[in-house]
C-alpha positions in Angstrom: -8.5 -76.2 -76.1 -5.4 -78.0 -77.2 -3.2 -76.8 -74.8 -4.8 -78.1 -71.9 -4.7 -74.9 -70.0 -7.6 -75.2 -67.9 -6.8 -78.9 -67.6 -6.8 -80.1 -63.5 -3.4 -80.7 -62.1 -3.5 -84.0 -60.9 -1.5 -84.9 -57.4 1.1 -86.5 -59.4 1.5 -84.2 -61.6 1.7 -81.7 -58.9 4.2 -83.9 -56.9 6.2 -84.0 -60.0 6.5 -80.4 -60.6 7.4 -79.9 -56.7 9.9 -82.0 -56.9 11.3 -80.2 -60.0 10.9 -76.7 -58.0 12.8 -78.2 -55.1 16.3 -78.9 -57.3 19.0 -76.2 -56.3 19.5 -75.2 -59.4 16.1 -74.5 -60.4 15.6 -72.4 -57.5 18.8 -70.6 -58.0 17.4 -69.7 -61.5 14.2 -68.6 -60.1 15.5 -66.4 -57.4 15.7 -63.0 -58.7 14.2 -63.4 -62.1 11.7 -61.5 -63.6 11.7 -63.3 -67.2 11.4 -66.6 -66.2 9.9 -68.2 -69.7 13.5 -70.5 -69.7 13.4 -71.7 -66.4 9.6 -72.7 -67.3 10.6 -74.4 -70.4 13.0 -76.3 -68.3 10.7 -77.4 -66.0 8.1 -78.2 -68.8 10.8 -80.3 -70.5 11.5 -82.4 -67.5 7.9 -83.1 -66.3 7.7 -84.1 -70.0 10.0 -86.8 -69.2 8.0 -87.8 -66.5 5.3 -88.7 -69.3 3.7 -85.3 -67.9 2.4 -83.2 -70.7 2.2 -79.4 -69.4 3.5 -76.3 -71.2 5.9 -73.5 -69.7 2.5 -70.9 -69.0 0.8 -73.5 -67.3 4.0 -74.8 -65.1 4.6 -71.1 -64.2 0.6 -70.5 -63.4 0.3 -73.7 -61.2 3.9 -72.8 -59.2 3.0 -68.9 -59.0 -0.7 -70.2 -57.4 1.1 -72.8 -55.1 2.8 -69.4 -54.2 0.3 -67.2 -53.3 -1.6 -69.8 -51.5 1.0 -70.6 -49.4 1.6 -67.0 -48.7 -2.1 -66.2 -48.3 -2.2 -68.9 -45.5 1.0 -68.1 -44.0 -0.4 -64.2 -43.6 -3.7 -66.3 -42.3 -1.4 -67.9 -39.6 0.2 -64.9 -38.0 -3.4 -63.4 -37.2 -5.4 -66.2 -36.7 -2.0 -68.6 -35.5 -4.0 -71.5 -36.2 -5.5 -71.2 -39.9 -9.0 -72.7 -40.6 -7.8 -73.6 -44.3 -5.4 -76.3 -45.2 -3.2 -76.3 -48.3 -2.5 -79.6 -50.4 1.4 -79.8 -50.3 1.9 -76.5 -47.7 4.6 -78.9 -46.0 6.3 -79.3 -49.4 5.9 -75.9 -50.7 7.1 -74.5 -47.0 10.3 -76.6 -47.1 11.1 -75.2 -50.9 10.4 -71.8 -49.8 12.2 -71.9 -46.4 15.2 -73.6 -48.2 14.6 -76.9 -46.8 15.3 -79.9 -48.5 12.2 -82.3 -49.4 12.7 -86.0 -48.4 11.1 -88.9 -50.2 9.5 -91.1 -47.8 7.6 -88.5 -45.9 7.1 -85.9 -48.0 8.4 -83.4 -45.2 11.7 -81.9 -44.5 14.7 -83.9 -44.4 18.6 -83.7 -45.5 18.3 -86.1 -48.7 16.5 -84.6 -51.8 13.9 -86.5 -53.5 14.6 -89.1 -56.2 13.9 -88.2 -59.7 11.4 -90.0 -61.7 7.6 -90.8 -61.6 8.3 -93.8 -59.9 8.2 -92.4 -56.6 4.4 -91.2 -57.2 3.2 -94.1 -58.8 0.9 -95.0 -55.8 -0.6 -91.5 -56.3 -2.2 -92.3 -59.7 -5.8 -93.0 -59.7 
């Protein structure tokens, strides 16, 4: 398979695309659209930069499943209110979805967005 679609996302790599997914603009683009291959090829072209190899199908199959995830657990929530699974990155995805901004030291809700580059997940890489 040479387009790595059943390849595991690593942390980084998912890091990397939430951070992408948090910029304004891309979230402007997303809002709304129902043909979304361009905003995928975006986001593909600037995890590429990041030395992150992933095509548009699989950047819009890994956000659409952070997605529902979040959304299965937040239905989970209001009936259980205290949910017996946990999420990797719920806090992240929840402040992108709820229009919050991300902040790069803690990883939770702040007023500064997060820096651009790989940089910032460095420590992340096994």
């Amino acid at each position: 398979n040479d387009t790595g679609a059943g390849k595991h996302w690593s942390d980084n790599e998912v890091r990397a695309l939430i951070n992408i997914w948090s910029d304004e603009k891309i979230q402007q683009m997303l809002d709304g659209a129902t043909r979304n291959k361009e905003i995928f090829e975006e986001i593909a072209r600037r995890l590429m930069k990041r030395g992150i190899d992933r095509d548009w199908k699989q950047c819009r199959t890994k956000y659409k499943n952070l997605k529902y995830e979040y959304r299965a657990l937040q239905k989970e929530n209001e009936h259980l209110g205290n949910p017996r699974r946990k999420m990797r990155f719920y806090d992240e995805v929840d402040c992108i979805l709820r229009r919050q901004p991300l902040g790069p030291s803690s990883w939770g809700c702040e007023s500064s967005s997060l820096l651009s580059g790989t940089k910032n997940f460095s420590d992340e890489i096994k």
